[in-house]
N, CA, C and O of each residue as an XYZ file, in Angstrom:
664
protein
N       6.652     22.058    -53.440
C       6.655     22.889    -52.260
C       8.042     23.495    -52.042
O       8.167     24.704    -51.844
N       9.278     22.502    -52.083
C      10.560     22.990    -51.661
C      11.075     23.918    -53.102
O      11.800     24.895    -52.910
N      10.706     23.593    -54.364
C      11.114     23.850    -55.139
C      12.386     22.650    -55.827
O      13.370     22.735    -56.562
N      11.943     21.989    -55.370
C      12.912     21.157    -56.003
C      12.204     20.388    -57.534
O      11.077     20.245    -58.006
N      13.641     20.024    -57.929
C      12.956     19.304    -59.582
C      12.732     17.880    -59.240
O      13.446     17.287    -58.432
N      11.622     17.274    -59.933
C      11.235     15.848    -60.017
C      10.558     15.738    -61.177
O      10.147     16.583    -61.972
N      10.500     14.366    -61.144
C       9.690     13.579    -62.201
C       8.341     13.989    -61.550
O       8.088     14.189    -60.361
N       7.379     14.077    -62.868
C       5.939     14.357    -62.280
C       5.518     13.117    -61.837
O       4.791     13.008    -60.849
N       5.979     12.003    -62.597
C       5.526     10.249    -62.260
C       6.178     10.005    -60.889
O       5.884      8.856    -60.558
N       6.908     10.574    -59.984
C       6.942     10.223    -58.582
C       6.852     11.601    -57.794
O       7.655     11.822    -56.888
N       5.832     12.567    -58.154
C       5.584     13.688    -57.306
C       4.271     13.341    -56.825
O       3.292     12.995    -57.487
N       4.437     13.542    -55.054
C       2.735     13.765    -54.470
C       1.993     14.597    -55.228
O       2.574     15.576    -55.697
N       0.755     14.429    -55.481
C      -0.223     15.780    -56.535
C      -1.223     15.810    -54.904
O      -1.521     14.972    -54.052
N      -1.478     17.291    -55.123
C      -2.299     17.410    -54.033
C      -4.025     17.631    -54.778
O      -4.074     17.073    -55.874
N      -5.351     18.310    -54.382
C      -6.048     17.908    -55.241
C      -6.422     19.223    -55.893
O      -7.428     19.308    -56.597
N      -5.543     20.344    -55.641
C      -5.581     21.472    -56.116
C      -4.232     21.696    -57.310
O      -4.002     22.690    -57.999
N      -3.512     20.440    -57.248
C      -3.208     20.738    -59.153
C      -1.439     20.547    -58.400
O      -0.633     19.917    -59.085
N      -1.045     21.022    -57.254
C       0.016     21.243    -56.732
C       0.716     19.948    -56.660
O       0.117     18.873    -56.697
N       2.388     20.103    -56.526
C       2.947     18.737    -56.419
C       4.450     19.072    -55.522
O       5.215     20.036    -55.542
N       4.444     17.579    -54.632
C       5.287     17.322    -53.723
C       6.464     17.035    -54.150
O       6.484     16.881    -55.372
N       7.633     16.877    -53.543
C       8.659     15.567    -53.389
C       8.390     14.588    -52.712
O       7.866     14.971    -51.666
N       8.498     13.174    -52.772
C       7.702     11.902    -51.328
C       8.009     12.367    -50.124
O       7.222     12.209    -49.190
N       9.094     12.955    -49.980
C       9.762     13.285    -48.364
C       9.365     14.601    -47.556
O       9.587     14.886    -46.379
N       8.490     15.549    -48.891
C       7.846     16.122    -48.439
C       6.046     15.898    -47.657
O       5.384     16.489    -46.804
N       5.873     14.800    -48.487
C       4.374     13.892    -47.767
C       3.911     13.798    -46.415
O       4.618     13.571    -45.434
N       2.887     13.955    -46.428
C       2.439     13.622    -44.608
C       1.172     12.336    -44.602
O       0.084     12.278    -45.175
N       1.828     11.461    -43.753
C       1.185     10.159    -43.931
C      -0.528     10.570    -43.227
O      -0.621     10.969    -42.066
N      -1.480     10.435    -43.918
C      -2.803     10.074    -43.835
C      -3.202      9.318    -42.451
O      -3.375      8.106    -42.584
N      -3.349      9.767    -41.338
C      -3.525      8.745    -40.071
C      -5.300      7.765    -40.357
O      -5.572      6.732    -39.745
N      -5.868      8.163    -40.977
C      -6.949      7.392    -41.489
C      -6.898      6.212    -43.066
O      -7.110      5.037    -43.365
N      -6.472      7.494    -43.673
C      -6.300      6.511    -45.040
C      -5.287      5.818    -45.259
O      -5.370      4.985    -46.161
N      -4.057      5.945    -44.521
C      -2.706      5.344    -44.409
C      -1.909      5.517    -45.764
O      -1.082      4.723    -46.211
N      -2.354      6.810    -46.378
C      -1.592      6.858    -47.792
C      -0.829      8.444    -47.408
O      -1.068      9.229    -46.491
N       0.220      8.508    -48.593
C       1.079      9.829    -48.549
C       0.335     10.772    -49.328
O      -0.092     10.597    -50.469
N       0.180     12.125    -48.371
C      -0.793     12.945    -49.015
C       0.527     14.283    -49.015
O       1.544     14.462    -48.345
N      -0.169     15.059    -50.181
C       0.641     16.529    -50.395
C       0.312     17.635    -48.881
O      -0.765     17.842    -48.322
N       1.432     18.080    -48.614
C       0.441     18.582    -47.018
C      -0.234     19.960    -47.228
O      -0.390     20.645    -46.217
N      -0.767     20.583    -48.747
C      -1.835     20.984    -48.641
C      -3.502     20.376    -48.938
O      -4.434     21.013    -49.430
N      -3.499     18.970    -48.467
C      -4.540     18.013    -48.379
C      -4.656     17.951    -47.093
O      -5.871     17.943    -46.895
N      -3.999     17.892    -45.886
C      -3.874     17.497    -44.858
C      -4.964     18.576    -44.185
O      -5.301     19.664    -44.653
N      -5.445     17.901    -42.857
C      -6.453     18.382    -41.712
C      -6.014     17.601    -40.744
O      -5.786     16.405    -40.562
N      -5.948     18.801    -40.057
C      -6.085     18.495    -38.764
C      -7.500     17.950    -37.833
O      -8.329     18.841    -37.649
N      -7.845     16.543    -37.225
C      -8.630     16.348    -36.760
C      -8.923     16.885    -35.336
O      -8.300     16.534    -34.334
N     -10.354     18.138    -35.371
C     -10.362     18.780    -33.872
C     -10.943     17.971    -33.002
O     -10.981     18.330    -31.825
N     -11.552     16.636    -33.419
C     -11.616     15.873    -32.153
C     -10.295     15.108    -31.253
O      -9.985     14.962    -30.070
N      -9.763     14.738    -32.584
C      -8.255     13.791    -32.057
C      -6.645     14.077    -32.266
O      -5.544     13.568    -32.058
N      -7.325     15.341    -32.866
C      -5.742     15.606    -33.670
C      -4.906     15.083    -34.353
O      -3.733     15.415    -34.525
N      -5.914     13.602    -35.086
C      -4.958     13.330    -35.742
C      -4.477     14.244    -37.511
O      -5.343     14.947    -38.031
N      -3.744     14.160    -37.877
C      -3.530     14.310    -39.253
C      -3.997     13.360    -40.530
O      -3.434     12.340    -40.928
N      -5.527     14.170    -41.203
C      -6.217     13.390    -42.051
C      -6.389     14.067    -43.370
O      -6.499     15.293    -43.332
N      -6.431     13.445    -44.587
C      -6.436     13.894    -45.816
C      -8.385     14.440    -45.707
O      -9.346     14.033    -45.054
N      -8.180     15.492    -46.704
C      -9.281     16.349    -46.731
C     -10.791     15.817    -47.467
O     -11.860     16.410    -47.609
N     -10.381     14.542    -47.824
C     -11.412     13.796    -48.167
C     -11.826     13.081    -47.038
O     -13.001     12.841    -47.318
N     -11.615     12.600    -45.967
C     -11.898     12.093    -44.985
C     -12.528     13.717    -43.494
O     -13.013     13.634    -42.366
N     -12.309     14.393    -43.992
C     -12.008     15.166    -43.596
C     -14.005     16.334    -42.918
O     -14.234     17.100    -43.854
N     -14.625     16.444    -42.301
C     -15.771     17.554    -42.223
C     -15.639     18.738    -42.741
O     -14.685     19.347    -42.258
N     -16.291     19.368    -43.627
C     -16.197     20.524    -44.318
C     -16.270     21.674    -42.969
O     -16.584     21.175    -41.889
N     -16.021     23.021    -42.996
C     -16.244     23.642    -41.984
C     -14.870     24.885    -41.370
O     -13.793     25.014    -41.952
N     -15.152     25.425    -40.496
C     -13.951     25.784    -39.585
C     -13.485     24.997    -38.756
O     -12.523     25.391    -38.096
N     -13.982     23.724    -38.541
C     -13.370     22.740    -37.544
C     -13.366     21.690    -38.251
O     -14.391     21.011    -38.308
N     -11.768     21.177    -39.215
C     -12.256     19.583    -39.665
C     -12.535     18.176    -38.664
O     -11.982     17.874    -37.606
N     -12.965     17.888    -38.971
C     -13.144     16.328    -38.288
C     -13.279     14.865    -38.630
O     -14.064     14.687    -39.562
N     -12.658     13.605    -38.069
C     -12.673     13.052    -39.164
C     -14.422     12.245    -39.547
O     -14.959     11.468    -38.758
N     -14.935     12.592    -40.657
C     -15.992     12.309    -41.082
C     -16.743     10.906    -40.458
O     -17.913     10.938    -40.074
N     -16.122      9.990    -40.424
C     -16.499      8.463    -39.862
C     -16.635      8.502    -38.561
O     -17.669      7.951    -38.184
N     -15.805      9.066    -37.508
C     -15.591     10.040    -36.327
C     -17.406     10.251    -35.822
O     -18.216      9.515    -35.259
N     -17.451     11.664    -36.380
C     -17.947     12.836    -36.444
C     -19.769     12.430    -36.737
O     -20.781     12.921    -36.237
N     -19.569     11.247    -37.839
C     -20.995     10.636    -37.882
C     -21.268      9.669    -36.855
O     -22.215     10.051    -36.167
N     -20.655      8.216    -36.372
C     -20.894      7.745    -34.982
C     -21.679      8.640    -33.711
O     -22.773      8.621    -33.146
N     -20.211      9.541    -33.634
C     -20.951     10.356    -32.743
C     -22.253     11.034    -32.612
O     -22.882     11.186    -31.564
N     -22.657     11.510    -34.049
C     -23.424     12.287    -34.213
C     -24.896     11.597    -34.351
O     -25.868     12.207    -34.795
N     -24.927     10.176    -33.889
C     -25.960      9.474    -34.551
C     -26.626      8.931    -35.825
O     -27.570      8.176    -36.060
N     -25.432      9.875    -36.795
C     -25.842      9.760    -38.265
C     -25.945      8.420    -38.727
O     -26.934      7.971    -39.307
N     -24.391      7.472    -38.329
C     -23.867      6.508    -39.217
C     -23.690      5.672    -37.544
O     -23.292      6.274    -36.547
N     -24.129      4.041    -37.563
C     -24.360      3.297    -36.215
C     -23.650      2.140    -37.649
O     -24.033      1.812    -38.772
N     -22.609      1.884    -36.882
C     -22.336      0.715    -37.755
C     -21.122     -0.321    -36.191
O     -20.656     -0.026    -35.090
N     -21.146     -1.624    -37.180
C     -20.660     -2.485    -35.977
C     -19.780     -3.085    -36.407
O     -19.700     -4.282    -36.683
N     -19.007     -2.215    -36.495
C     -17.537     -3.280    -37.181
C     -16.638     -3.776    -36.350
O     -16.347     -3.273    -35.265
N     -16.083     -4.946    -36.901
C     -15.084     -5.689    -35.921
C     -15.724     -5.297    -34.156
O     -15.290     -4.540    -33.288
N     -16.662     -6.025    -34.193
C     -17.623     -6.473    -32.991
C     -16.469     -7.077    -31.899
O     -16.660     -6.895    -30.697
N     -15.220     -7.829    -32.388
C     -14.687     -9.075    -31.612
C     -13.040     -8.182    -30.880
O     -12.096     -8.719    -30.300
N     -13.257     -6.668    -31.226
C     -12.524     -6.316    -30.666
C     -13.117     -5.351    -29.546
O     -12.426     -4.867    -28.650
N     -14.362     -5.150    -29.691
C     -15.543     -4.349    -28.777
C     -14.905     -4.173    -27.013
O     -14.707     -3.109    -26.427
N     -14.691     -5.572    -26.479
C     -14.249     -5.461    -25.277
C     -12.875     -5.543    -25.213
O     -12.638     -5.651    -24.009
N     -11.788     -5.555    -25.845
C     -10.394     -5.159    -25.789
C     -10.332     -3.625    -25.933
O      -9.729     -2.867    -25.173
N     -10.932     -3.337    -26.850
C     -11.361     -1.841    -27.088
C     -11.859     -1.079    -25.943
O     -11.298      0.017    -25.960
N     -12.577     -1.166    -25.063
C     -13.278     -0.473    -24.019
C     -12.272     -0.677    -22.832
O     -11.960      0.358    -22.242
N     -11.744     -1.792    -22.415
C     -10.522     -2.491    -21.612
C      -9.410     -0.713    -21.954
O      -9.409      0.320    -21.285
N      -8.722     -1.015    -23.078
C      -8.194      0.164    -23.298
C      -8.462      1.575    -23.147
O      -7.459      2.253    -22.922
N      -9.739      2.284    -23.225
C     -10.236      3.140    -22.969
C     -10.275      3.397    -21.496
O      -9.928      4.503    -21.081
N     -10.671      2.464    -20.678
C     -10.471      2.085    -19.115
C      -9.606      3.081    -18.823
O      -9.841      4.102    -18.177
N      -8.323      2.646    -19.464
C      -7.052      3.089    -18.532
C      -6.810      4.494    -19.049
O      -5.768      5.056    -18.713
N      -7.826      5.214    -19.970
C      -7.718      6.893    -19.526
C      -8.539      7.329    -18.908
O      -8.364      8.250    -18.111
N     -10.227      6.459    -19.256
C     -11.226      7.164    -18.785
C     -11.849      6.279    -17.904
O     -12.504      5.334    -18.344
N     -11.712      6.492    -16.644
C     -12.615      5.786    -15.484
C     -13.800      5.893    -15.420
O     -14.392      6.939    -15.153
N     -14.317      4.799    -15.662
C     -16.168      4.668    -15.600
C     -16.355      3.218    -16.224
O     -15.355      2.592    -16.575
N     -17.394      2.780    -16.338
C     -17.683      1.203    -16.681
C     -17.765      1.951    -18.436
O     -18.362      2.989    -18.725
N     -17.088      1.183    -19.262
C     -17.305      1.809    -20.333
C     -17.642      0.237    -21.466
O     -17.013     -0.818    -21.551
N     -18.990      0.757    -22.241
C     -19.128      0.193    -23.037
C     -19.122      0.711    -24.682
O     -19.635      1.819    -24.840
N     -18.693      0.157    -25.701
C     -18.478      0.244    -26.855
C     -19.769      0.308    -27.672
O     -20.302     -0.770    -27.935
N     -20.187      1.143    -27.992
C     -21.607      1.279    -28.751
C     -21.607      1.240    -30.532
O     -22.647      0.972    -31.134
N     -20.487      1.500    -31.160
C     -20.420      1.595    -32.762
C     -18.872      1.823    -33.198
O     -17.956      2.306    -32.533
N     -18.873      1.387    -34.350
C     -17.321      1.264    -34.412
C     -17.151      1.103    -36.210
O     -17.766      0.207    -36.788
N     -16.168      2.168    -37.046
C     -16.280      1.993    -38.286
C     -14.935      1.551    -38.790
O     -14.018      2.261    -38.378
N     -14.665      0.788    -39.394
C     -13.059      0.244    -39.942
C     -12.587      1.556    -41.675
O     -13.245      1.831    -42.678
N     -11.157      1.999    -41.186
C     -10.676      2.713    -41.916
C     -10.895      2.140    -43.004
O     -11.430      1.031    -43.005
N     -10.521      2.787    -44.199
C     -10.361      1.816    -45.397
C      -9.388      1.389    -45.687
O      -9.299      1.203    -46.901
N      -8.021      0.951    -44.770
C      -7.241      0.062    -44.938
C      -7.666     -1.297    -44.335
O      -7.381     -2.386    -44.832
N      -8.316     -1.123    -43.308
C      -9.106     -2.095    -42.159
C      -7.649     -1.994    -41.191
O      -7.328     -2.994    -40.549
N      -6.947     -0.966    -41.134
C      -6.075     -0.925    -39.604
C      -6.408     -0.367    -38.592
O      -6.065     -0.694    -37.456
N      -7.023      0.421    -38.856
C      -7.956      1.381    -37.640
C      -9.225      1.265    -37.636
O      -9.828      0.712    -38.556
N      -9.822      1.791    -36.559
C     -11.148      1.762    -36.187
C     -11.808      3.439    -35.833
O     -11.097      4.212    -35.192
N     -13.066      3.837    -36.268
C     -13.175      5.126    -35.490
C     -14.051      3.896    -34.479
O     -14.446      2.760    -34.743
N     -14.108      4.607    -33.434
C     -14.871      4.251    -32.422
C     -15.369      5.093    -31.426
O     -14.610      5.854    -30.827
N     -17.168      5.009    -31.065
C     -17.837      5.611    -29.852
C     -18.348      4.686    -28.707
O     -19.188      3.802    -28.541
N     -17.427      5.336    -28.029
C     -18.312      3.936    -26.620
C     -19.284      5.109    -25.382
O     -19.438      6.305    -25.627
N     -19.685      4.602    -24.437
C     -20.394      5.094    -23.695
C     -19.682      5.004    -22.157
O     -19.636      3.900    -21.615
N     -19.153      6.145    -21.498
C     -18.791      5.774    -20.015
C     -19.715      6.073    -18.983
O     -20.210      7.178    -18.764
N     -19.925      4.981    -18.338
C     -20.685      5.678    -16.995
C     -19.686      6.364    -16.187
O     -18.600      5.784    -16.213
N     -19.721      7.476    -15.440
C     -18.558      8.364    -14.594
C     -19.492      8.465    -13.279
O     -20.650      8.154    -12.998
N     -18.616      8.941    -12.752
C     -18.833      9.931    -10.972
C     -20.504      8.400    -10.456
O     -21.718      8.558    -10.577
N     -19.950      7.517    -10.084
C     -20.585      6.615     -9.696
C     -22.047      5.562    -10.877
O     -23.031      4.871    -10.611
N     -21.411      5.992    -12.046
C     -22.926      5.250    -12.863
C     -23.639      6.416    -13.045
O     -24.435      6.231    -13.966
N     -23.765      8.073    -12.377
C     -25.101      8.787    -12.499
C     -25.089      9.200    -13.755
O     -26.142      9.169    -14.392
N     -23.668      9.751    -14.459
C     -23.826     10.699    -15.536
C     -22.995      9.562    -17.046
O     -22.162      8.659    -16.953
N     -23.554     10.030    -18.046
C     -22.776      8.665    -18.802
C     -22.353     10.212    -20.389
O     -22.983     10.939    -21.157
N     -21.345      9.985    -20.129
C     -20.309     10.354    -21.378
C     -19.860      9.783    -22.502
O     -19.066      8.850    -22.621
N     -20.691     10.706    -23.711
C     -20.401      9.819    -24.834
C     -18.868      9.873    -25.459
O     -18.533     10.965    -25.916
N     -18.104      9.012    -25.509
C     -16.323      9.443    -25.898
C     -16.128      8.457    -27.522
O     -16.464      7.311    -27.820
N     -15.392      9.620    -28.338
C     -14.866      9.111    -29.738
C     -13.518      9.076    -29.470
O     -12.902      9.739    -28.635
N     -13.064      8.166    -30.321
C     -11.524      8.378    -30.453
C     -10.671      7.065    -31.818
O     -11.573      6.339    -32.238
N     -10.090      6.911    -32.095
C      -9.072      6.124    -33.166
C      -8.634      4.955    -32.520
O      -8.035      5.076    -31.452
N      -8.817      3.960    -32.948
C      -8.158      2.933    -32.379
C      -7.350      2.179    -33.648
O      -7.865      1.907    -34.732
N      -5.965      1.907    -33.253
C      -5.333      1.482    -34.172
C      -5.072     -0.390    -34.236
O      -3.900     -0.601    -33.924
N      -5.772     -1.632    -34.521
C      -5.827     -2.357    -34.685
C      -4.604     -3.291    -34.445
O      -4.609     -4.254    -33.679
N      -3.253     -2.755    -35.425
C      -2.396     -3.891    -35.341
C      -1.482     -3.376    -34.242
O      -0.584     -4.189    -34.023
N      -1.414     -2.217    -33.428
C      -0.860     -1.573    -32.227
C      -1.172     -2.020    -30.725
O      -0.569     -2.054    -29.652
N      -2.535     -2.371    -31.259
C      -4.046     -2.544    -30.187
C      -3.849     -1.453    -28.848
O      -3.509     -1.574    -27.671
N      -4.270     -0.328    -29.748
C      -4.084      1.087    -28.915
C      -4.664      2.054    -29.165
O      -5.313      1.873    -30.194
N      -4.789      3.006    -28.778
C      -5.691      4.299    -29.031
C      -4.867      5.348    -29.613
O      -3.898      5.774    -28.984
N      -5.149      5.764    -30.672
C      -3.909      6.809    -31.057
C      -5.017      7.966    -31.192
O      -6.236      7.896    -31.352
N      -3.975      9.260    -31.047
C      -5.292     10.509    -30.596
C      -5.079     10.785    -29.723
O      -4.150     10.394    -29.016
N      -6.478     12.122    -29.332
C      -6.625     12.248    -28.293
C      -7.972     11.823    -28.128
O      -8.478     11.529    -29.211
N      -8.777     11.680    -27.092
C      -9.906     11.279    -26.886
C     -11.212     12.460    -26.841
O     -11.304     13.420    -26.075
N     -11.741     12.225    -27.444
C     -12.834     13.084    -27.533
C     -14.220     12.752    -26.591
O     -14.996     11.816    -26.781
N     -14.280     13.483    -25.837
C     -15.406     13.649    -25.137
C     -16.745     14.739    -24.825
O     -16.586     15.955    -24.931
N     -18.128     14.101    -24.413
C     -19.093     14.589    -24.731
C     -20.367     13.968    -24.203
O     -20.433     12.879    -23.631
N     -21.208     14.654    -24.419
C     -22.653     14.002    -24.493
C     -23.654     13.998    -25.276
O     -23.647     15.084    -25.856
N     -24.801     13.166    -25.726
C     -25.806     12.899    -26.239
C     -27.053     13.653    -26.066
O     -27.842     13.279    -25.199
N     -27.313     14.660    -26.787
C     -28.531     15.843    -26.832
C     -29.115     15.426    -27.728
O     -28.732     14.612    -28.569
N     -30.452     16.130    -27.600
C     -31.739     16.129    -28.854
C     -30.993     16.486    -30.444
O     -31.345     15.931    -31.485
N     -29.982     17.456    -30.352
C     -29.363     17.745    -31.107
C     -28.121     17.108    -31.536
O     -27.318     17.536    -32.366
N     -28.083     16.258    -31.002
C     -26.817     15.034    -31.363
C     -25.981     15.245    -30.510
O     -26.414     15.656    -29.433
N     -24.534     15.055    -30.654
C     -23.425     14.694    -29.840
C     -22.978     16.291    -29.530
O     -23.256     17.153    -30.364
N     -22.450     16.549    -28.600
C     -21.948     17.735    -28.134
C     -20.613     17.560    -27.748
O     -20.252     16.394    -27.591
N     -19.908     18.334    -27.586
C     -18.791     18.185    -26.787
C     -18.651     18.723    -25.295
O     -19.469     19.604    -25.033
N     -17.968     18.451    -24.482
C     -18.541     18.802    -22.877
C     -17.206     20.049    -22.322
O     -17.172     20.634    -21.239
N     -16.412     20.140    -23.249
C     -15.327     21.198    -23.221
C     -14.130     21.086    -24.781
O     -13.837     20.212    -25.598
N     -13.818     22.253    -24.574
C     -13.109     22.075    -25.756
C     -11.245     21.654    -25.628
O     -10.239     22.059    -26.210
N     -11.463     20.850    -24.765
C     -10.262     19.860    -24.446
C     -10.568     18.246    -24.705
O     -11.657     17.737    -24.439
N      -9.597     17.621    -25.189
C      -9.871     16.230    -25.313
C      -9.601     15.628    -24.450
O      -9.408     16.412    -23.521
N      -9.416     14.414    -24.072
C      -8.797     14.162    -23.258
C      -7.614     12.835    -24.254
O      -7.881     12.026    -25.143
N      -5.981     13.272    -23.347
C      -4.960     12.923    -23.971
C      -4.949     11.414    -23.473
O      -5.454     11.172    -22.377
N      -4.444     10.478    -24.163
C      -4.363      8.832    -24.076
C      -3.573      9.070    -23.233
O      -2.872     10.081    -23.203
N      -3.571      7.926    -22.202
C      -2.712      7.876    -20.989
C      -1.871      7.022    -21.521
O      -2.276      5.955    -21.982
N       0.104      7.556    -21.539
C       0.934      6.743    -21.771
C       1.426      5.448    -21.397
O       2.404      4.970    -21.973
């Protein structure tokens, strides 16, 4: 990218043939590996920064594990025993009784995608919310993605997330 000289045996390769310096790398917020940053996506639910294999094909990437929870595709129950520390945390951005409905472990097992369910504005209306939870932090990194549950799967309820409360 910079033009600088290296060994090919310690250059990032991106998956279009291209190659980095390490210091040019952008760390993978899902896969936790150093990617060339023409691999990189931006996640439009959370913003985080994800390699393009993790990544939704499209004009809007998203991160795939994300993107299926929500979507009803993929219901999986991982790390069950962090379910209510997990929702506890969510609490303190999003007010409503919130329960944890599905949850997928990165493939490092440091993060979590996770969809829980909030009840809002007294219990009437219930909001489906995605977002990243980072395991050994025990925190939400992201922004929070919010929405609801249609015939047509998960929607989003504006095209703002909502930002983790510091």
């Amino acid at each position: 990218m910079s033009g600088k000289r290296l060994l090919e045996s310690e250059a990032i390769s991106s998956v279009g043939g291209a190659h980095c310096v390490p210091s040019e790398a952008i760390l993978c917020a899902w896969g936790g590996n150093a990617c060339h940053p023409d691999d990189i996506r931006e996640c439009d639910l959370t913003g985080l920064r994800i390699h393009v294999s993790f990544a939704t094909v499209g004009p809007r990437s998203r991160l795939k594990a994300l993107d299926g929870l929500l979507g009803g595709r993929h219901q999986t129950a991982d790390r069950t025993d962090l379910w209510e520390l997990m929702a506890f945390r969510l609490n303190a951005a999003v007010k409503g009784k919130i329960r944890t409905t599905s949850a997928a472990t990165s493939p490092t097992g440091k993060r979590l995608a996770v969809v829980a369910d909030a009840r809002v504005f007294f219990g009437i209306r219930v909001t489906a919310v995605g977002f990243v939870y980072d395991i050994d932090q025990s925190s939400i990194v992201g922004a929070i993605a919010n929405g609801r549950r249609t015939a047509r799967g998960w929607e989003r309820q504006s095209e703002r997330t909502l930002p983790i409360a510091s």
